[in-house]
N, C-alpha and C positions, 0 to 999 in steps of 0.2 A: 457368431453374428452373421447376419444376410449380407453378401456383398453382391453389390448389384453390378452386371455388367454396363460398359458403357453407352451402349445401346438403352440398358434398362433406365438406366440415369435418368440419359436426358429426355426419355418420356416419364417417368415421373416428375421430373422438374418440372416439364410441359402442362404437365396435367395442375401439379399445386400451381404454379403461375396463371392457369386459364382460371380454378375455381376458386383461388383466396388471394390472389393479385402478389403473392408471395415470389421472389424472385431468388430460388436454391442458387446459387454459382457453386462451383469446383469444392471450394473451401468447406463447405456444407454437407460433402458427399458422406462422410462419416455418421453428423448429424441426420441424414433420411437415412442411413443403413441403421443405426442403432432404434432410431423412431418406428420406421419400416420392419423390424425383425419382431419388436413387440404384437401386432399387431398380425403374422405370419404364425409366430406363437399360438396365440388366441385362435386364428379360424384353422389353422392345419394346413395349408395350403403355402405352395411358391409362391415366389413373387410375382414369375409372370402370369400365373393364373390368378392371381390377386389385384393385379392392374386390370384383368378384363369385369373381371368382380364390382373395384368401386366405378366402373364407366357405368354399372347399368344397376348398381344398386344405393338408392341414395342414401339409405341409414350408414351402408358400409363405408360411405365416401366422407360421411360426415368426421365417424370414428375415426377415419386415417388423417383427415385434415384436425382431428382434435391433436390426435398423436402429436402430428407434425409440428402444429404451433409451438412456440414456444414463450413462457409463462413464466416472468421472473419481473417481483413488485415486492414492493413493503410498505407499510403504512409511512404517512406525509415525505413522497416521495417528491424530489425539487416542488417541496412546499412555498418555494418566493413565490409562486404563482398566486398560490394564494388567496393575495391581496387583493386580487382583480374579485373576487366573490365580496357582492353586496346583497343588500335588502330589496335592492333597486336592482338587480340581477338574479333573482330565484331560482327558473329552471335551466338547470342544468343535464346535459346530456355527457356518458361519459362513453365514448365509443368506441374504448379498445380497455374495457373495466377490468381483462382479466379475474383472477377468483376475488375480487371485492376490496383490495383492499385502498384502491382510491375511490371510489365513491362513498365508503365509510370515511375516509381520512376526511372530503369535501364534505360529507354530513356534520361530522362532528368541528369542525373546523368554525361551518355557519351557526350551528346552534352555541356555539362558544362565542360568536360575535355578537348573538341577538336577535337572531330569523331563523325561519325554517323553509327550507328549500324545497324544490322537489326535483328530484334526479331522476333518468334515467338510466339504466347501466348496461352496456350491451358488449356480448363478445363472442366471436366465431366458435370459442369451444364451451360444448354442451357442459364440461365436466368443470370449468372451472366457475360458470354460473352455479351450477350447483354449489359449490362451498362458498360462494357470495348469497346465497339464498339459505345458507346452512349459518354461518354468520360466525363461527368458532375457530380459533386462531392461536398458533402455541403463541404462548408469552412472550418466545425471543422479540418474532414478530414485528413486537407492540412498542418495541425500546426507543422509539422516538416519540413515541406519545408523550406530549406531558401530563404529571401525577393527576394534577388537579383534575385534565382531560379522562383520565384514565379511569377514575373512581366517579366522574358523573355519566359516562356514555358508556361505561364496561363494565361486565359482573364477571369476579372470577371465579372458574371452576373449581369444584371439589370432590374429592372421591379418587376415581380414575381418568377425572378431567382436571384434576388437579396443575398442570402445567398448561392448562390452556385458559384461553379466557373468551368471552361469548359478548357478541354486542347488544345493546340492549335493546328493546322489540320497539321503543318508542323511537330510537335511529332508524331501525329495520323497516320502518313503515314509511319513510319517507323515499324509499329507493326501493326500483321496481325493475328488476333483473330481466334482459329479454335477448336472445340470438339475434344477432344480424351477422350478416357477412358484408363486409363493407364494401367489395368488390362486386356482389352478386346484387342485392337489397336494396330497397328503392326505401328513404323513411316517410312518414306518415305527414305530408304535404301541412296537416291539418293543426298539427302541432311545431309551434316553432319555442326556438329557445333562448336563452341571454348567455350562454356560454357553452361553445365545445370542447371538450378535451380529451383531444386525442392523441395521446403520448405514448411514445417508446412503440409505437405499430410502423409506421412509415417507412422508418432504418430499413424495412425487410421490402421495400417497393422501390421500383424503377421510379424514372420523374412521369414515363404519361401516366402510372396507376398514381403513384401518388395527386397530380393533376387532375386526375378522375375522381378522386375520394374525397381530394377536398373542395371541389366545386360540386358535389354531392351534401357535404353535411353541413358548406354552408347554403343552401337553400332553404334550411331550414332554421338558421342562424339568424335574428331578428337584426336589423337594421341596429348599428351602436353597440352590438354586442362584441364578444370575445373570444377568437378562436385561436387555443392553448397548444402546442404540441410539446414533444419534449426536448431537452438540453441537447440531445446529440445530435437533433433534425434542424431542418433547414427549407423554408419554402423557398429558397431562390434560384430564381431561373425558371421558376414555374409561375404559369397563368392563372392570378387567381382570384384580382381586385381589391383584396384585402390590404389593409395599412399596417406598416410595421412599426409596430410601437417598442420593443425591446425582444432581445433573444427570447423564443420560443411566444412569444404574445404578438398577436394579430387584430387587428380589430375590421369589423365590417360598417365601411361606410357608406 
């Protein structure tokens, strides 16, 4: 496996903290050599001629920042949230979607309450969009769905899809899968929303990115709506106007 010197380190830390607001410490060093050595794998090349690479080639910068993230969800993940989804709250934005499986969990969630929402789902790696835009998921997965949920919004596989199961295209359609980089991306002034959720991304940001991303996504966040993060995060000590209604919920007043 790639061991980077520590010279090498701390410019690639540099580098992911300038392009994805990502902040590697010490602890991590392991995690970019093993991420990092994938991706060395692949083009044939060092590391240090790999770091001049993604400076000046953007598809290759993206790849490495795919590598690097990291992508770990399950279907109705700290689902208490929720409860905050109404009819009277439709779109929703989910801005750290990873491969899909919370914007499904909030699709089927609202359609089990009674409404149909519309979501957006967005997330720095190309690859994990794809298997939210793919929509197919082993069984394990799924083990917190309930039945009832499972057999109206899932069809299971059969053949050689046998241990997987596929969402149904009338979910699929209400959620529109799109790259942002939450750090780099400016969203679409034009469109605002009744709820953000942007969970389990933060833990990996300082307070002024964090402060930066969330007076970014809510701008876009309608007056009275809902901005969600997750269980481990914490907006305090940060500037941000928003009302703290209970762990992990915000509201914009």
């Amino acid at each position: 496996m790639t061991k980077l010197t520590d010279k090498q380190f701390r410019k690639y830390c540099e580098l992911v903290y300038r392009e994805a607001g990502i902040n590697l410490t010490e602890e991590k060093r392991e995690l970019l050599n093993a991420r990092l050595a994938k991706r060395l794998r692949k083009t044939g090349i060092p590391a240090g001629a790999y770091y001049e690479l993604i400076r000046t080639d953007g598809d290759e910068l993206w790849r490495f920042l795919d590598a690097i993230s990291t992508n770990h969800t399950y279907f109705f993940r700290e689902s208490k949230s929720f409860r905050y989804l109404s009819g009277s709250h439709p779109d929703i934005w989910c801005a750290a979607s990873s491969s899909g499986e919370e914007p499904f969990s909030l699709a089927t969630y609202c359609l089990d309450q009674g409404f149909t929402p519309s979501i957006l789902a967005t997330d720095i790696s190309m690859t994990c969009l794809a298997k939210g835009r793919r929509a197919i998921y082993p069984k394990q997965a799924l083990k917190n769905i309930p039945k009832p949920m499972l057999k109206a919004y899932f069809q299971k596989g059969r053949g050689k899809w046998d241990d997987y199961i596929k969402v149904k295209e009338g979910v699929c359609r209400l959620i529109r899968f799109e790259r942002f980089n939450l750090l780099k991306d400016t969203p679409d002034m034009r469109k605002q929303f009744d709820i953000v959720f942007c969970r389990n991304v933060m833990i990996y940001f300082d307070n002024p990115t964090k402060e930066f991303v969330v007076t970014k996504l809510c701008r876009v966040l309608r007056k009275g709506g809902y901005f969600i993060i997750g269980g481990a995060e914490s907006l305090s000590g940060l500037q941000h106007g928003l009302k703290y209604i209970e762990p992990s919920v915000y509201l914009k007043t």
